[in-house]
NUDRENTOR-549837 format. One record per residue (C-alpha): residue number from 1; residue in three letters; x, y, z. Coordinates in nm, 4 decimals, padded with zeros to 6 digits. Each point is the difference from the previous one (the first is absolute). Layout:
BEGIN
+-----+------+----------+----------+----------+
|  nr | rest |        X |        Y |        Z |
+-----+------+----------+----------+----------+
| NUM |  Ala |        X |        Y |        Z |
...
+-----+------+----------+----------+----------+
% end
This chain:
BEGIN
+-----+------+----------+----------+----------+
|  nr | rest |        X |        Y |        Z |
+-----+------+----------+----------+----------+
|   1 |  Unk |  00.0000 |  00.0000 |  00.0000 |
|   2 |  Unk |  00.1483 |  00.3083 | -00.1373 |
|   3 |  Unk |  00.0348 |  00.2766 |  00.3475 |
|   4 |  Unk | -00.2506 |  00.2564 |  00.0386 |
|   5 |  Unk |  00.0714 |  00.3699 | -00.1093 |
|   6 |  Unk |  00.0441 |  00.2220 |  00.2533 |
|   7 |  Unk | -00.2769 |  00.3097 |  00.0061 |
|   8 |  Unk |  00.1491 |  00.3420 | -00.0917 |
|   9 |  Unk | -00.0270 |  00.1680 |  00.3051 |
|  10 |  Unk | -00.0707 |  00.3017 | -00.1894 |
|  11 |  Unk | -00.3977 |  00.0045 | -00.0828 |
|  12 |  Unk | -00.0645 |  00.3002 | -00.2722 |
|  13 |  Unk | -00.2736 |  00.1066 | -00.1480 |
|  14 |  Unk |  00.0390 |  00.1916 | -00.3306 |
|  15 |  Unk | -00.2946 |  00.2160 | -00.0244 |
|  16 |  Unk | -00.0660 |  00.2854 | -00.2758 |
|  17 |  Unk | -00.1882 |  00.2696 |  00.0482 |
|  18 |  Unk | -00.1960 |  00.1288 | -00.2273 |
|  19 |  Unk | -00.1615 | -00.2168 | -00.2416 |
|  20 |  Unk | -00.3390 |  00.1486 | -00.1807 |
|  21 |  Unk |  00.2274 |  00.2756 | -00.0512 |
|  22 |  Unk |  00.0771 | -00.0606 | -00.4338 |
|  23 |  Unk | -00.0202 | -00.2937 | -00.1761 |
|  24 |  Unk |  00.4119 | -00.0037 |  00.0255 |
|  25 |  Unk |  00.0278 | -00.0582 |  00.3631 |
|  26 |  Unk | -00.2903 | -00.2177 | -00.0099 |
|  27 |  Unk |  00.2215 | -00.2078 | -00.2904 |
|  28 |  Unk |  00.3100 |  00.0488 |  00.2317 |
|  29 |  Unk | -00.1582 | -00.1238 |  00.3079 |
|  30 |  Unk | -00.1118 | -00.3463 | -00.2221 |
|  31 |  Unk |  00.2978 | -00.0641 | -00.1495 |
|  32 |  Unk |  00.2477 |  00.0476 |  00.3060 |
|  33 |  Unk | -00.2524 | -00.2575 |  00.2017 |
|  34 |  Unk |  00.0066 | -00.2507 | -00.2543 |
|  35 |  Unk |  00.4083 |  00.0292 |  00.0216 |
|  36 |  Unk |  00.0095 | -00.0218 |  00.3537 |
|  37 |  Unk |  00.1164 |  00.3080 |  00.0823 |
|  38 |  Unk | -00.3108 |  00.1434 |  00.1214 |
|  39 |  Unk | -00.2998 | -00.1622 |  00.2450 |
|  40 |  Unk | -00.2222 |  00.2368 |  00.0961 |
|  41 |  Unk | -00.1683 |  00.3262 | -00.1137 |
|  42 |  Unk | -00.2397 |  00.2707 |  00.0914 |
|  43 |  Unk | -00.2536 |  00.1634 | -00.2151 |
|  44 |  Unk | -00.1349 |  00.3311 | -00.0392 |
|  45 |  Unk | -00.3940 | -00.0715 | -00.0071 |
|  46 |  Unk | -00.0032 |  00.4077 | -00.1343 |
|  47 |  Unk |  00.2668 | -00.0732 | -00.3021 |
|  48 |  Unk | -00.0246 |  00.0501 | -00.3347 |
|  49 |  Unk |  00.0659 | -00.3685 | -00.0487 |
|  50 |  Unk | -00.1705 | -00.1402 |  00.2490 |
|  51 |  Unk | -00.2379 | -00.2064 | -00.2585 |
|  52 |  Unk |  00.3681 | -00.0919 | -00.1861 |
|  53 |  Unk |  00.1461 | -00.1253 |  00.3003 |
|  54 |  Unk | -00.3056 | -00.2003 |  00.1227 |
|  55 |  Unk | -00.0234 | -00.1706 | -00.3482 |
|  56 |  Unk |  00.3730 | -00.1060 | -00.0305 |
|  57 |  Unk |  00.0567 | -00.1546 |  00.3289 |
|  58 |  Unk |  00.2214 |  00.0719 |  00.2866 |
|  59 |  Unk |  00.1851 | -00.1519 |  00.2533 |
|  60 |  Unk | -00.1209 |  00.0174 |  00.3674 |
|  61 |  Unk | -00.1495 |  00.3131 |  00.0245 |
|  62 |  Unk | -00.1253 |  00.2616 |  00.2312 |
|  63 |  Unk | -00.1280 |  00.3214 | -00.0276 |
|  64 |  Unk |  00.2249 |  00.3089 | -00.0113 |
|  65 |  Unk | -00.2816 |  00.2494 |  00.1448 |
|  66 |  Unk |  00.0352 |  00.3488 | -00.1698 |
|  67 |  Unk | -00.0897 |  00.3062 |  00.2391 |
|  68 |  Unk |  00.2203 |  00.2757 | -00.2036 |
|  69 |  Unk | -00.0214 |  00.0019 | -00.3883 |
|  70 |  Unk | -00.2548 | -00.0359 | -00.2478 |
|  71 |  Unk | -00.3650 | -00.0999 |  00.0668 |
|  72 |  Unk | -00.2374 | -00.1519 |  00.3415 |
|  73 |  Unk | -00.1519 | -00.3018 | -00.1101 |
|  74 |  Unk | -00.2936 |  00.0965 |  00.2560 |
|  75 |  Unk | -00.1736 |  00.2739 | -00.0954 |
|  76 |  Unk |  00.1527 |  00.3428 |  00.0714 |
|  77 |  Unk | -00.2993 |  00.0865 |  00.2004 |
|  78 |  Unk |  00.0449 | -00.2912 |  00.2730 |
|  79 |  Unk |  00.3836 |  00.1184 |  00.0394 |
|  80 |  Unk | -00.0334 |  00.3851 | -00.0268 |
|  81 |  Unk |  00.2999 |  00.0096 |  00.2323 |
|  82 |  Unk |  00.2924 | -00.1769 | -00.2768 |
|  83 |  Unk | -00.1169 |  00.1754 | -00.2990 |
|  84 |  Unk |  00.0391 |  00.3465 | -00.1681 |
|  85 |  Unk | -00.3093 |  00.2338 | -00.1575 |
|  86 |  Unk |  00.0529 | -00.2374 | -00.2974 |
|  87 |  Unk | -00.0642 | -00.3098 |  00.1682 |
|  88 |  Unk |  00.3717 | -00.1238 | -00.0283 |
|  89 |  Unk |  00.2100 | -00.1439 |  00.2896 |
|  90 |  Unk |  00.2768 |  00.2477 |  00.1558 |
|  91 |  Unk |  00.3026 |  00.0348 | -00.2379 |
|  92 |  Unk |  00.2812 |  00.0688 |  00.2517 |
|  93 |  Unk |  00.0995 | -00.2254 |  00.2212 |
|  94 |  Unk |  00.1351 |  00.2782 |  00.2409 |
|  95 |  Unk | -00.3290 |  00.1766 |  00.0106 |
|  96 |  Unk | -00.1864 | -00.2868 |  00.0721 |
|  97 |  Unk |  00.2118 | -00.0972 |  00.3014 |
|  98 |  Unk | -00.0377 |  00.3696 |  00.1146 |
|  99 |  Unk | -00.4299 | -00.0656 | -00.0568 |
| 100 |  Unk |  00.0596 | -00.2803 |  00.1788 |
| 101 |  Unk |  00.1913 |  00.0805 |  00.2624 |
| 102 |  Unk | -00.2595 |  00.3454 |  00.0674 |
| 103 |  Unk | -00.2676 | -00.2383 | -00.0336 |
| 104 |  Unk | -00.1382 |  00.0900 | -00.3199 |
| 105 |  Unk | -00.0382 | -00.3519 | -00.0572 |
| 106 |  Unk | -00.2187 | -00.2137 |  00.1305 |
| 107 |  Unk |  00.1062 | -00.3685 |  00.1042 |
| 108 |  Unk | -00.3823 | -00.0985 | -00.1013 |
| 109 |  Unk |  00.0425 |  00.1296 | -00.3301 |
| 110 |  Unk |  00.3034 | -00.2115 | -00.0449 |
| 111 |  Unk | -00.1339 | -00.2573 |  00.1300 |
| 112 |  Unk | -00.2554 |  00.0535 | -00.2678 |
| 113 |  Unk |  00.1933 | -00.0046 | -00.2831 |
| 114 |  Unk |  00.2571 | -00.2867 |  00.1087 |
| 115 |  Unk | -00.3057 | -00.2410 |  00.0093 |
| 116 |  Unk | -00.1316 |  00.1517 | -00.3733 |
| 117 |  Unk |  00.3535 | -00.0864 | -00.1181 |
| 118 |  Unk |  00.0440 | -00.3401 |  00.1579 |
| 119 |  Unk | -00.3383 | -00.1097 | -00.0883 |
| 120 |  Unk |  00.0582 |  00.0763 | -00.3392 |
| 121 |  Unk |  00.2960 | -00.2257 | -00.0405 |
| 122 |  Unk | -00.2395 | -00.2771 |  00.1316 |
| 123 |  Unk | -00.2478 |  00.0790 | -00.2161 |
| 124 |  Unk |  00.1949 | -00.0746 | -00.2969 |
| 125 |  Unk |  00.0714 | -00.3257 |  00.1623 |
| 126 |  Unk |  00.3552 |  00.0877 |  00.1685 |
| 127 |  Unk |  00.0911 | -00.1493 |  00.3118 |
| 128 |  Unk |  00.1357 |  00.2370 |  00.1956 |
| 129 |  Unk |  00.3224 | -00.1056 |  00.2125 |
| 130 |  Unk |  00.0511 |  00.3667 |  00.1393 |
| 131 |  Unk | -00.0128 |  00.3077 |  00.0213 |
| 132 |  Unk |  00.2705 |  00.2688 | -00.0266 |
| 133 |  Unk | -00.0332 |  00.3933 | -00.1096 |
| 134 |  Unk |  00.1071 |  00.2130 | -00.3017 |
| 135 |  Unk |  00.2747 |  00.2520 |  00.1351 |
| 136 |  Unk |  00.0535 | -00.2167 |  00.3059 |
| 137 |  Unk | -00.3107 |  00.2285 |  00.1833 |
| 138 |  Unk | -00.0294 | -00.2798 |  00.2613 |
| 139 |  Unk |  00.2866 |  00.0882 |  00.1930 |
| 140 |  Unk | -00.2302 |  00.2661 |  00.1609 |
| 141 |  Unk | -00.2632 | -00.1298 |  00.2530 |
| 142 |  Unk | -00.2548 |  00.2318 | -00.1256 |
| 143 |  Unk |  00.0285 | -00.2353 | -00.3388 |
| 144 |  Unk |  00.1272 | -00.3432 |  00.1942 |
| 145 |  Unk | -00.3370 | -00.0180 |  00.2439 |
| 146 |  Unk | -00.2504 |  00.0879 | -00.3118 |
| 147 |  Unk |  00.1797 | -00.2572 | -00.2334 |
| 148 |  Unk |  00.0239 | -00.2956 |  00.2695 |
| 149 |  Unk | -00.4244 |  00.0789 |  00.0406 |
| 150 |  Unk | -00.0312 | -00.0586 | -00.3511 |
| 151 |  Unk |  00.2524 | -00.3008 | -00.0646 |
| 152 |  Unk | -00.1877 | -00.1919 |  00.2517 |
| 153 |  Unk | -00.3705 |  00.1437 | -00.1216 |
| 154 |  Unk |  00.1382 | -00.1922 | -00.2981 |
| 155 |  Unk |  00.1140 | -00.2740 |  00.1303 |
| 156 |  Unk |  00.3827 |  00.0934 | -00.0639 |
| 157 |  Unk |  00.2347 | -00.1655 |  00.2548 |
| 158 |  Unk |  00.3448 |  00.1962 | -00.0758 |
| 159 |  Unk |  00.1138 |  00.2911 | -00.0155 |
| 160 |  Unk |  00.3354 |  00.1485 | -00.1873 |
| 161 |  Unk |  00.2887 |  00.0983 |  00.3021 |
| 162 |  Unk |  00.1189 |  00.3716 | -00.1407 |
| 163 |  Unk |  00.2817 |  00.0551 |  00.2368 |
| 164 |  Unk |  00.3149 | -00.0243 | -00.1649 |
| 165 |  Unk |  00.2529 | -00.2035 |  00.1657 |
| 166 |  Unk |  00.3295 |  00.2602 |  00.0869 |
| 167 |  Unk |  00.2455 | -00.2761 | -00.1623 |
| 168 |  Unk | -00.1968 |  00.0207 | -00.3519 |
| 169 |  Unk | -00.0322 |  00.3940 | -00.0160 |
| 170 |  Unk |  00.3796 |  00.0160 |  00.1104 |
| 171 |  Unk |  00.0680 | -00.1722 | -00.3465 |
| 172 |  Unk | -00.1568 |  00.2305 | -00.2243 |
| 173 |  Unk |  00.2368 |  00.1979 | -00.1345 |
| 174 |  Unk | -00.1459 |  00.4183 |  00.0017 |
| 175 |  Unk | -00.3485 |  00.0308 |  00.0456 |
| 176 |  Unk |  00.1317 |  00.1732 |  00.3447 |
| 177 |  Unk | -00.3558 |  00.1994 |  00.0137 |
| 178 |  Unk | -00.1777 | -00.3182 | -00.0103 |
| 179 |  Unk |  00.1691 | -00.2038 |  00.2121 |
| 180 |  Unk | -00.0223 |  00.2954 |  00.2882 |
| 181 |  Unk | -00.3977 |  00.0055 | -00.0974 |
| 182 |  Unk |  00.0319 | -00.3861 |  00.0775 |
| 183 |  Unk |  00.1835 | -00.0176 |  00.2879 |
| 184 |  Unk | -00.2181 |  00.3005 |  00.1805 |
| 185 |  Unk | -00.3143 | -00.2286 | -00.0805 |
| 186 |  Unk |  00.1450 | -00.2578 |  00.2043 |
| 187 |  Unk | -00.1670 |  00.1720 |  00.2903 |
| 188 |  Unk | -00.3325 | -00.1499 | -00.1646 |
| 189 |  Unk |  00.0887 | -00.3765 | -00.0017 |
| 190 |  Unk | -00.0652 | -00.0829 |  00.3870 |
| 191 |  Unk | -00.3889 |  00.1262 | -00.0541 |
| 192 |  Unk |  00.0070 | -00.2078 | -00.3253 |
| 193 |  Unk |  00.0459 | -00.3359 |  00.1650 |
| 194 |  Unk | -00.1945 |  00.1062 |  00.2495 |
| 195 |  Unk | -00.2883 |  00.0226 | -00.1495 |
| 196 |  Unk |  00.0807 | -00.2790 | -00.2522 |
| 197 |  Unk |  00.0351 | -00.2204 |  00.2866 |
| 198 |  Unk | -00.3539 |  00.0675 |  00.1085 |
| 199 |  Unk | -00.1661 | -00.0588 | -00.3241 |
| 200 |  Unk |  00.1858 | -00.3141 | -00.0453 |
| 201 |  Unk |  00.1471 |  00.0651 | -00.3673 |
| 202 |  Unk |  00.3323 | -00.0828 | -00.0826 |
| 203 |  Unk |  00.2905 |  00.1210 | -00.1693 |
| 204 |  Unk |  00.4181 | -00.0070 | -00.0282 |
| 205 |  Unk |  00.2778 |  00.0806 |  00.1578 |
| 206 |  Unk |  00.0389 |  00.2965 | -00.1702 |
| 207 |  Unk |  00.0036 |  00.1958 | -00.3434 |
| 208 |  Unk |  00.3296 |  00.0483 | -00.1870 |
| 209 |  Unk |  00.0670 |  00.1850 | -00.3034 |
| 210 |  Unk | -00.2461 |  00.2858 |  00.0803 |
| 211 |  Unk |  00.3397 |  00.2618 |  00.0304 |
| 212 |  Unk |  00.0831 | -00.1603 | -00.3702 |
| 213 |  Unk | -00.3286 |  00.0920 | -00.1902 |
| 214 |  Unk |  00.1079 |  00.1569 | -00.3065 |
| 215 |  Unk |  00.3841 | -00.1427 |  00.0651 |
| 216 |  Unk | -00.0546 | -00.3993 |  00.0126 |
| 217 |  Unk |  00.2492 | -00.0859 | -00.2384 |
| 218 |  Unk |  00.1627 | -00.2889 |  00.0416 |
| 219 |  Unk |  00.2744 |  00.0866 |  00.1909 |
| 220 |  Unk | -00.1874 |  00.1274 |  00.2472 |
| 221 |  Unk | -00.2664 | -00.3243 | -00.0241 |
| 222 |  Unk |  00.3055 | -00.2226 |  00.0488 |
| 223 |  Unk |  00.1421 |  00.1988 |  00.2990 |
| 224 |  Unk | -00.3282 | -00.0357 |  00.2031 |
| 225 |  Unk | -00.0373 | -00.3808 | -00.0992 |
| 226 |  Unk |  00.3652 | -00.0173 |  00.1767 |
| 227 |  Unk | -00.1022 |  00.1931 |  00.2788 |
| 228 |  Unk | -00.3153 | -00.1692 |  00.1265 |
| 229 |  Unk | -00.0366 | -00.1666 |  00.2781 |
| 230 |  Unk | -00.1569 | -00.3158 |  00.0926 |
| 231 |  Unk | -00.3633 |  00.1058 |  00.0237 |
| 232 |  Unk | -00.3605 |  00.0595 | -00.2336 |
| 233 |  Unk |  00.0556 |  00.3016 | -00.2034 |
| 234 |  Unk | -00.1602 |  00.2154 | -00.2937 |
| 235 |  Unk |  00.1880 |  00.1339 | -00.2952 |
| 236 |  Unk | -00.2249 |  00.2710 | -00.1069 |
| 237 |  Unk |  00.0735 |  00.0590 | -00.3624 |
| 238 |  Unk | -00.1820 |  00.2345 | -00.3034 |
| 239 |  Unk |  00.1039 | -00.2197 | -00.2936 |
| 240 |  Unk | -00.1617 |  00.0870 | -00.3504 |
| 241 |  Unk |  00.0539 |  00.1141 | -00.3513 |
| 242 |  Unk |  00.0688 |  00.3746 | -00.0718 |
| 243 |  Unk | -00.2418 |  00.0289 | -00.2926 |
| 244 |  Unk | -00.2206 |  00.2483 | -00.1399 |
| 245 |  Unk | -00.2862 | -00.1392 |  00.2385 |
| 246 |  Unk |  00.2622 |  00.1157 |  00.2729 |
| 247 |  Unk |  00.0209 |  00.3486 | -00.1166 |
| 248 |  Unk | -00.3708 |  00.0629 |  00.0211 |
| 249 |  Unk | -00.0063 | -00.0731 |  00.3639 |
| 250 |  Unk |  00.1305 |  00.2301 |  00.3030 |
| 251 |  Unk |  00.2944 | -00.1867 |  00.1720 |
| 252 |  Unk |  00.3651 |  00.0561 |  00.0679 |
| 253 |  Unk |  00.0976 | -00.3137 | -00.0796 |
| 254 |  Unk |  00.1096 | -00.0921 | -00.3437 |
| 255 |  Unk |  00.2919 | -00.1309 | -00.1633 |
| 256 |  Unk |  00.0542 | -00.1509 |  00.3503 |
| 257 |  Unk | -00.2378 | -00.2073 | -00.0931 |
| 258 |  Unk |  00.1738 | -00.1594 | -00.2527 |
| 259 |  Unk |  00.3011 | -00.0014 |  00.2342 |
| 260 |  Unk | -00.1823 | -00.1883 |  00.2767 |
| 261 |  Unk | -00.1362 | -00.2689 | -00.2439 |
| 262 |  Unk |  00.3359 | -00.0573 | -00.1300 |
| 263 |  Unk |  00.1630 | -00.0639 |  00.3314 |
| 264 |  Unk | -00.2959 | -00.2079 |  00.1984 |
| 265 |  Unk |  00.0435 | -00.2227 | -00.3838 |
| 266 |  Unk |  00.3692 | -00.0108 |  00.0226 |
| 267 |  Unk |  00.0032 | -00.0843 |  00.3781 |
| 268 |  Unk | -00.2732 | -00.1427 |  00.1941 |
| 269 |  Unk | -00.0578 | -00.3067 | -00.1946 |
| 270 |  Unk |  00.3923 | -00.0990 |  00.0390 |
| 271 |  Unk | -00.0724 |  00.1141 |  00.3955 |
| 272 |  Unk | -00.2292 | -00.3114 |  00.0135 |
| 273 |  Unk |  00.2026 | -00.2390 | -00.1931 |
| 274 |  Unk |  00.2954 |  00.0576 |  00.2381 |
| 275 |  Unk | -00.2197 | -00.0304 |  00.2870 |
| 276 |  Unk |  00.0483 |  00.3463 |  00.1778 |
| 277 |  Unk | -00.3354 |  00.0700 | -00.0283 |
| 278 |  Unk | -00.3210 | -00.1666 |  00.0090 |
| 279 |  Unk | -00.3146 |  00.2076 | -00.1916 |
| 280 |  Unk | -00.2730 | -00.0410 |  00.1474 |
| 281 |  Unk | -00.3744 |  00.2725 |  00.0089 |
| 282 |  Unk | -00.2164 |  00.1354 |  00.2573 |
| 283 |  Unk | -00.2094 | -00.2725 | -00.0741 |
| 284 |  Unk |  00.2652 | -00.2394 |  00.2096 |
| 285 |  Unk |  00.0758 |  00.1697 |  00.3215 |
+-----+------+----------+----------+----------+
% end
């Protein structure tokens, strides 16, 4: 009898954000899960693409609720507090922290809209494995409390971890802004679990990658595979195409995306044949 091959004792879960967003990072998000480089995804029920992304399959997939950029999928009148006078969610992510934090924002309202998001995903036949937010808005507890209400109104039993470990945003080359926005959000994490724990939905160890968005190259990718410890942990990743769908939509993110696909293609699939890593979803914690 041939011996038994050790477990990596690194879990990951590669998850990318954004799908529904074009047709090319709903093509992206396909092909790098049927190479093994990618096993999980979260979906923007208020994309352009949604219909596109629904109809060409996915790997395990959970739903990337959208409070800042483009459209409510409830109707603006239910949540007068997240829109604008043309019915459109906030477009700055600074000014709706700021709402938020003056409590311009009601945590019924997202509430609201979280279970209008989630229950369209199920709808359209998706089983949900979690939840997570667009822009990372769960760190705050004025989002966290309002999205665990409506993960387990739908019946949603885990929840993305935001807080970047200090070992992965130490490895991002630059991006010194960010990773001072992510370390002072650290203050967050202890109410996070908190109220996690009660509600009985689980989660990782820990995000990495957040300080790279918009630098994952490969370099950087294989640096934090090095780096991680024995644990459960989420590489959060924006893979895609940088088409002409991509131009017609507002985010920062572009050739990156190409970048990023390139380097979870190059190395996460040789990660798993040389056993440092073992990919698993939310669907398996």
């Amino acid at each position: 009898m041939p011996p038994l091959t050790p477990t990596p004792a690194i879990r990951l879960i590669v998850n990318a954000d954004d799908a529904g967003l074009t047709a090319g990072v709903n093509r992206a998000v396909t092909e790098l899960a049927a190479a093994g480089a990618l096993s999980s995804t979260t979906l923007m029920a208020n994309g352009s693409a949604f219909q596109d992304a629904i109809a060409g399959g996915a790997p395990a997939t959970g739903c990337h609720v959208v409070l800042v950029d483009g459209s409510p999928v409830s109707p603006a009148a239910q949540v007068p507090s997240l829109v604008n006078k043309n019915g459109k969610l906030q477009t700055s992510l600074v000014r709706f922290v700021a709402d938020l934090q003056m409590g311009r924002i009601t945590e019924k309202e997202i509430e609201i809209e979280a279970v209008a998001q989630i229950s369209r995903l199920q709808s359209a036949g998706v089983v949900v494995t979690h939840v997570d937010t667009h822009k990372h808005t769960h760190l705050f507890p004025h989002v966290a409390r309002p999205l665990i209400r409506a993960a387990l109104r739908c019946d949603v039993r885990a929840i993305r971890n935001p807080f970047e470990q200090a070992w992965s945003a130490n490895l991002t080359r630059g991006a010194l802004l960010r990773k001072m926005e992510v370390a002072a959000l650290r203050r967050f994490s202890e109410r996070f679990h908190k109220l996690r724990r009660a509600a009985g939905l689980k989660t990782t160890d820990g995000s990495i990658g957040v300080s790279a968005t918009g630098n994952l190259d490969a370099e950087t990718l294989e640096r934090l595979l090095t780096a991680a410890t024995p644990g459960t942990w989420e590489l959060v990743c924006h893979p895609g195409y940088n088409d002409r769908d991509l131009d017609q939509v507002k985010t920062r993110l572009r050739a990156t995306r190409d970048t990023e696909r390139e380097a979870l293609l190059q190395l996460i699939p040789k990660a798993v044949r040389d056993g440092r890593i073992a990919l698993i979803s939310f669907a398996d914690l």
